[in-house]
C-alpha positions in Angstrom: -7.8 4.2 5.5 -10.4 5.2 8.5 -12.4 1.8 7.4 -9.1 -0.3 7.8 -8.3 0.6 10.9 -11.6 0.7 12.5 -11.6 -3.0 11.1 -8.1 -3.5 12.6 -9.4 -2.8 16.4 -12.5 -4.3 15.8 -10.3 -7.7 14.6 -8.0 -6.8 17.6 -10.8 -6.7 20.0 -11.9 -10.2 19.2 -8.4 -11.6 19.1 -8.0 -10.2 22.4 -11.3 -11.8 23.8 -10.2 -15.5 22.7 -7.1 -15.0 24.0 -7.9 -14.7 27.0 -10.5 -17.2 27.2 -7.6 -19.3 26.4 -5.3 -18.1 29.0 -8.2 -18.4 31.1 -8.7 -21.7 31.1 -4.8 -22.7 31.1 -3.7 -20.5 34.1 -6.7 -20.4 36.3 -6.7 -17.2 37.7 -7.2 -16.7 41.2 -6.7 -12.7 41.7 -8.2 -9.3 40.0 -3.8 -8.7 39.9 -3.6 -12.4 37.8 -7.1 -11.4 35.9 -4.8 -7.8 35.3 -1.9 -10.1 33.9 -4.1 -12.2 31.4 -5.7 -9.1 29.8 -2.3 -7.7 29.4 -0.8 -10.8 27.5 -4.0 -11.3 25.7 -3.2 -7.7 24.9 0.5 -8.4 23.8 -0.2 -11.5 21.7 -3.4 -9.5 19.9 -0.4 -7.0 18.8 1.5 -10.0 17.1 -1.3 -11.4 15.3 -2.6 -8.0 14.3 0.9 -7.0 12.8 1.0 -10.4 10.8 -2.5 -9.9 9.3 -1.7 -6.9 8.9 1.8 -7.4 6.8 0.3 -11.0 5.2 -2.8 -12.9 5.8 -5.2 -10.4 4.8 -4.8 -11.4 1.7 -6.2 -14.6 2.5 -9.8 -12.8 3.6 -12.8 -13.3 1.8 -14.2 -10.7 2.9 -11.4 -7.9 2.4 -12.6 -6.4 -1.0 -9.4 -4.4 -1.5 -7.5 -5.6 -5.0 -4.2 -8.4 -4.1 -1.8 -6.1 -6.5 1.2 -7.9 -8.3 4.0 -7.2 -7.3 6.0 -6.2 -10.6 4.3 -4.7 -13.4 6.3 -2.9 -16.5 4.5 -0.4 -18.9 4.8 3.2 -20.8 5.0 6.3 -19.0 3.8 9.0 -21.6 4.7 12.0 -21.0 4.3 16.3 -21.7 6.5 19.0 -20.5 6.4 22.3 -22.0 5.0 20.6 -24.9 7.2 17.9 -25.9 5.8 15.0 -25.6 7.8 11.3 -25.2 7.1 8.2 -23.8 9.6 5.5 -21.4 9.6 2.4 -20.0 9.4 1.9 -17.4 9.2 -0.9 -14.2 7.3 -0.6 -11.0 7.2 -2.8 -8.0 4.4 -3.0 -5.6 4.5 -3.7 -1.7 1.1 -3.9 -0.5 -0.3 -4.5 3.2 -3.6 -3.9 4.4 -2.7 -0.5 5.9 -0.4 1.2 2.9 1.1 0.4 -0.5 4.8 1.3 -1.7 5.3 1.7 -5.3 8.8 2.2 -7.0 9.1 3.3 -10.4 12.6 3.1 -12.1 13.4 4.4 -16.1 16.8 4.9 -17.8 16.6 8.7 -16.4 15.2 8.4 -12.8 13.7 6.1 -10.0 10.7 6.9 -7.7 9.8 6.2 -4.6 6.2 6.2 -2.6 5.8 9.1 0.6 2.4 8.9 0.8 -0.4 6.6 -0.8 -4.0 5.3 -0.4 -6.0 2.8 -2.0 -9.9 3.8 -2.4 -13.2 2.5 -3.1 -14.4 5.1 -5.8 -17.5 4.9 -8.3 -17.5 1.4 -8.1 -13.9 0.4 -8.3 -10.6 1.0 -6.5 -8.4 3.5 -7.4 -4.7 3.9 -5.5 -3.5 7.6 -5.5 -0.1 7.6 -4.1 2.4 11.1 -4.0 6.2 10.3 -5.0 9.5 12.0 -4.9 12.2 11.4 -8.0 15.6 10.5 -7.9 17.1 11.4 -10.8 20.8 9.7 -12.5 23.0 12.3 -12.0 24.1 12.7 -15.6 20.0 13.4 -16.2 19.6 16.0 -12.8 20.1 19.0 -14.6 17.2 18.3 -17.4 14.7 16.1 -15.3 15.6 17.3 -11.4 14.2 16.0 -8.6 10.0 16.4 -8.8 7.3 15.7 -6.8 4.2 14.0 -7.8 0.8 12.4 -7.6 -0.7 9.4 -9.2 -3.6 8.0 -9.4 -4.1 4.6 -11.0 -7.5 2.9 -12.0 -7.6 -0.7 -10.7 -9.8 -2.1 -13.3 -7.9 -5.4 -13.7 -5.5 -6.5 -11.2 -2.9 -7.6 -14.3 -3.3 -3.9 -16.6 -3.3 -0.8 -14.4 -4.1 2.3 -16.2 -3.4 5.8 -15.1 -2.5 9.4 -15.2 0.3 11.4 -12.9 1.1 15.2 -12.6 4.0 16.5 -11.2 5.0 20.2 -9.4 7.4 20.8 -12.8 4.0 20.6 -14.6 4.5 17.8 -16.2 1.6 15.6 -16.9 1.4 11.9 -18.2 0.1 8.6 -18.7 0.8 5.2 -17.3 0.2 2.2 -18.9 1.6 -1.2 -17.1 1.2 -5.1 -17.5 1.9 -7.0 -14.6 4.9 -9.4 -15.1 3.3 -12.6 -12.9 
């Protein structure tokens, strides 16, 4: 996360610096106060194009090595609780910007929901670890209450993610998912 913001203000720094030389030569300033004004609308318009490459059009750079994940995968969740084991399907759907990724899960007992996540650059390959909070049916609260949980899924091939989660109950698992694009 460090790397992608440092990259953001570097990208924010240059955006600001030909905005202004643009400005510059439209508006002519006369004044240190009208030099003030341009840096400050550079400024203002850097924001706006930072916060749309940010949300979109990194995706379109070359030379952004971070995986383009799909947006709706479906899989197995394996699973072991006090030894029984079981497995569910299950359906995740991925938000991804530069700066975070948001992953739902749903199953016929629960739904999850992203609080924290990061996608890293580890022994050669990316791996997104991401911490998640349940939200059990209420007909299911009782046997599978609310947890919280960590994931971490290897990012071999953007269209099978393969994985492993663990959760404060103790319960440990597998996920297996095929993208659905």
């Amino acid at each position: 996360m460090k790397s992608k913001m440092e990259s953001l203000i570097k990208l924010s720094g240059i955006i600001i610096i030909l905005i202004f030389i643009i400005l510059y030569k439209f508006k002519k300033p006369q004044s240190g106060l009208d030099y003030w004004d341009l840096i400050l609308e550079s400024a203002g318009y850097s924001v706006i194009a930072i916060a749309i490459y940010e949300r979109y059009l990194w995706k379109y750079n070359p030379f952004v090595k971070i995986p383009r994940l799909k947006k709706k995968y479906t899989g197995v969740l394996s699973y072991n609780y006090k030894g029984e084991s079981g497995e569910k399907a299950v359906e995740i759907e991925i938000k991804q910007s530069f700066l975070y990724t948001d992953v739902k899960l749903k199953s016929d007992e629960i739904s999850s929901k992203t609080t924290t996540s990061n996608l890293v650059e580890e022994n050669g390959g990316f791996v997104l670890y991401y911490t998640y909070i349940t939200n059990p049916l209420s007909r299911y609260s009782e046997k599978n209450p609310i947890q919280i949980g960590t994931c971490k899924l290897q990012i071999d091939k953007i269209d099978i993610i393969k994985g492993s989660y663990w959760t404060n109950r103790k319960t440990i698992g597998d996920l297996t998912l095929k993208s659905e694009e």
